[in-house]
Each structure stands twice: as structure tokens, then as C-alpha cells.
PAGUDO-827934 format. One record per atom (N, C-alpha, C): x, y, z; residue number from 1; residue in three letters; atom name. Coordinates in steps of 0.001 Angstrom, whole numbers, plus 500000, padded with zeros to 6 digits. Layout:
# PAGUDO-827934
[[X Y Z] NUM ALA CA] ...
END
This chain:
# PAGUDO-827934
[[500813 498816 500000] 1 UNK N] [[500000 500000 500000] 1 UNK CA] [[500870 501266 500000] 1 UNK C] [[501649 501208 500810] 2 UNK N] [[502778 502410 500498] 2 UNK CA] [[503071 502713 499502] 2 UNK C] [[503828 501185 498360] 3 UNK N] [[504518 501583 497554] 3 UNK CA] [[503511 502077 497021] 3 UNK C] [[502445 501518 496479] 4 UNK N] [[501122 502173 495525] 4 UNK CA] [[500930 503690 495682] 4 UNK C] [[501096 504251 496863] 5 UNK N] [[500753 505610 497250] 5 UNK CA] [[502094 506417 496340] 5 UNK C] [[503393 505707 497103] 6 UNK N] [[504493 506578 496113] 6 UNK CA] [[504376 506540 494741] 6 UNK C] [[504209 505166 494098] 7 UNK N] [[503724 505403 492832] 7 UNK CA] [[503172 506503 492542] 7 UNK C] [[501438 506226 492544] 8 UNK N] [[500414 507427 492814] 8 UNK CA] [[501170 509007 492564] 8 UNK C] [[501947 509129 494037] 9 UNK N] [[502604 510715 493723] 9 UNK CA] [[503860 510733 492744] 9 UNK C] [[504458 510006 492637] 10 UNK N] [[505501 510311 491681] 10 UNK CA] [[505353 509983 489868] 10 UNK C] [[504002 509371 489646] 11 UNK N] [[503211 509339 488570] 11 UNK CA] [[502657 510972 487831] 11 UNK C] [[501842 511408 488773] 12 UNK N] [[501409 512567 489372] 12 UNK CA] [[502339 513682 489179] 12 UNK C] [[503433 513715 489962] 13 UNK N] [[504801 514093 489240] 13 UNK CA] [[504857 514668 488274] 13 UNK C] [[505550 513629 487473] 14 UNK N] [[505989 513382 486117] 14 UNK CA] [[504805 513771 484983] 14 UNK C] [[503529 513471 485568] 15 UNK N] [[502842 514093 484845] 15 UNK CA] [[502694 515999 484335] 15 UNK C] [[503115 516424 485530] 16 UNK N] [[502609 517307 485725] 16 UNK CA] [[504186 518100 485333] 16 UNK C] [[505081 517330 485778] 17 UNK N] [[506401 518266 485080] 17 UNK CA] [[506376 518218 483495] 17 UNK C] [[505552 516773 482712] 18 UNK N] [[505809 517124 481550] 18 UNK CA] [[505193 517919 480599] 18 UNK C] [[503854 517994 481760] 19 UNK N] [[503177 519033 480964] 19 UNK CA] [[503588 520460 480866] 19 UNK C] [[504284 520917 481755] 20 UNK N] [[505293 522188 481963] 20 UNK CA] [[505910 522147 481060] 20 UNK C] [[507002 520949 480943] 21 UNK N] [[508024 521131 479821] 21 UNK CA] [[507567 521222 478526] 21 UNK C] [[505953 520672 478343] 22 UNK N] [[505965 520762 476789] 22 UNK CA] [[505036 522240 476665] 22 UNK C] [[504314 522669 477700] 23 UNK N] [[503588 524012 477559] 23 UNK CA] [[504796 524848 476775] 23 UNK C] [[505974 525077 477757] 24 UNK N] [[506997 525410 477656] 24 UNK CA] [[507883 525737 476318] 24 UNK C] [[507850 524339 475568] 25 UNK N] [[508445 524044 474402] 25 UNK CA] [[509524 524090 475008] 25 UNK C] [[509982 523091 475685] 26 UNK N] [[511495 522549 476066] 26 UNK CA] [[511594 521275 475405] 26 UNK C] [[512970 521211 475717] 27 UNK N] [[513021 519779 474468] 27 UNK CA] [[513262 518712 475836] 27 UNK C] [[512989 517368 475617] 28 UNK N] [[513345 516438 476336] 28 UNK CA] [[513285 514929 476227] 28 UNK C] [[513514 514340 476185] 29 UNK N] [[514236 513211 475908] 29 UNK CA] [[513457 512166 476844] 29 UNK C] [[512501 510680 476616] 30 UNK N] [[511824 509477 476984] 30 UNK CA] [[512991 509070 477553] 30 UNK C] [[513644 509034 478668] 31 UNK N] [[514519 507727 478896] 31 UNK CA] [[514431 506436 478712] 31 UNK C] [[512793 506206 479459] 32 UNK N] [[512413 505183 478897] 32 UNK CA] [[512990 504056 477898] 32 UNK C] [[513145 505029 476861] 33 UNK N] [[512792 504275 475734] 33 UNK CA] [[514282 504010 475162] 33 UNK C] [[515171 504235 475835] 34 UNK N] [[516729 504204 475599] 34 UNK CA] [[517242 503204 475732] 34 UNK C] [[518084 501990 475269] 35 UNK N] [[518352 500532 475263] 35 UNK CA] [[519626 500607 476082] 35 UNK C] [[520361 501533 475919] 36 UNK N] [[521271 501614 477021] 36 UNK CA] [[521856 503178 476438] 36 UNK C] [[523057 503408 477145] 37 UNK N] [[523902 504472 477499] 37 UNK CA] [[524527 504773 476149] 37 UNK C] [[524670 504649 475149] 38 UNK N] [[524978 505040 473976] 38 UNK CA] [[523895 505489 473156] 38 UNK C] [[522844 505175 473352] 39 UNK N] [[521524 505427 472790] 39 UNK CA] [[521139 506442 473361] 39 UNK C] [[521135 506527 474829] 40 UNK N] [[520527 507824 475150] 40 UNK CA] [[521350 508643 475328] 40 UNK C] [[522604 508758 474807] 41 UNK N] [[523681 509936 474917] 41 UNK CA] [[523079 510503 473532] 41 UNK C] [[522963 509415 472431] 42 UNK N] [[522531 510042 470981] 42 UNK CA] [[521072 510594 471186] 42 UNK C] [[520510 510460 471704] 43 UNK N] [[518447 510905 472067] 43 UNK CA] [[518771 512273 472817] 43 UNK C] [[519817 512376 473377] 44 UNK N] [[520475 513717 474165] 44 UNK CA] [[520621 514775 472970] 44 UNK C] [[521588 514129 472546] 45 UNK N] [[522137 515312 471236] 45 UNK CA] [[521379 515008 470380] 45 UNK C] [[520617 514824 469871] 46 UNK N] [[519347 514905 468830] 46 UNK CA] [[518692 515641 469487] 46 UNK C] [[518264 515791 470716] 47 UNK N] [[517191 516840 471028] 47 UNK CA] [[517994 517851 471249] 47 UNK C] [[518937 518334 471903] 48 UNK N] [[519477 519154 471575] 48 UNK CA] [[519933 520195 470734] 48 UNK C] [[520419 519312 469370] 49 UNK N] [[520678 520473 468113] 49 UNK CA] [[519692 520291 467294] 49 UNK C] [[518516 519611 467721] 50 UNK N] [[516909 519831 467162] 50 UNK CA] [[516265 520663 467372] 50 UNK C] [[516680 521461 469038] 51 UNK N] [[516176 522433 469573] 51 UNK CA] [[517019 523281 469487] 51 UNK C] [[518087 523404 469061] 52 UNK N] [[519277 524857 469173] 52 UNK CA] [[518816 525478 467518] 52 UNK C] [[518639 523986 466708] 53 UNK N] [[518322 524664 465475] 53 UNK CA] [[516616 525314 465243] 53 UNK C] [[516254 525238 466176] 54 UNK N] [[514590 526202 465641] 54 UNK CA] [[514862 527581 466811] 54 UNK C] [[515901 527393 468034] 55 UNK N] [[516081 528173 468195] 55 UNK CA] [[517024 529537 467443] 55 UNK C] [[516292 530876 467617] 56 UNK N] [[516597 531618 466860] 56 UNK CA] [[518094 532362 467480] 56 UNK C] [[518995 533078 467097] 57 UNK N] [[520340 533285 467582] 57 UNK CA] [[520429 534877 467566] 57 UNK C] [[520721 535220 468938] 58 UNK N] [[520665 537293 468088] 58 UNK CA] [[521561 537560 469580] 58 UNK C] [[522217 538835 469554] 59 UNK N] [[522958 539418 470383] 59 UNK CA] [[522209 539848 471314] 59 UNK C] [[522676 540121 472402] 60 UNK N] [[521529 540345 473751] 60 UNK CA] [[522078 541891 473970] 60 UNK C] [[521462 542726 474289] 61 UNK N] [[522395 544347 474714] 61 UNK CA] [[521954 544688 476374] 61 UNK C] 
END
């Protein structure tokens, strides 16, 4: 019953951070779905210069 409850909130969570991140338009990456540590280093940098490239580039004053 505990664990079910932590579930519960950390479901809850994650829900609720990802909806931030995508309101947001942040980029981020399923770990999930990563087969191991070379895969999700590449799911890293794919979202990354996926998102650097729609981001726009200008001098700040």
C-alpha cells in the first residue's frame, strides 16, 4: 500500500512536470525508451541540436 501511494505521487509528478516542459516548448528526451547508454547519449544530442536549430540566435544588449 505504500509503495502504491508513492507510485500514485511520483506518477502525478511526472505528469505534471511534463506538461510544463511541453507548455513550455522545452526539448526532452523518453529515457524510457533508451536501450542503454549510447543510445541515450545520441536521444540527448538529437534533442538538443533539434532544439538549438529552431532556436533563433541574436545578440543580447
Amino acid at each position: 500500500m505504500m509503495v502504491d501511494k508513492f507510485l500514485e505521487r511520483n506518477n502525478l509528478f511526472n505528469d505534471q512536470i511534463m506538461n510544463a516542459v511541453n507548455q513550455l516548448g522545452l526539448a526532452n528526451v523518453d529515457v524510457e525508451n533508451a536501450r542503454n547508454m549510447d543510445e541515450l547519449t545520441s536521444m540527448c544530442l538529437s534533442a538538443f541540436k533539434k532544439k538549438n536549430s529552431q532556436t533563433p540566435t541574436h545578440a543580447v544588449e
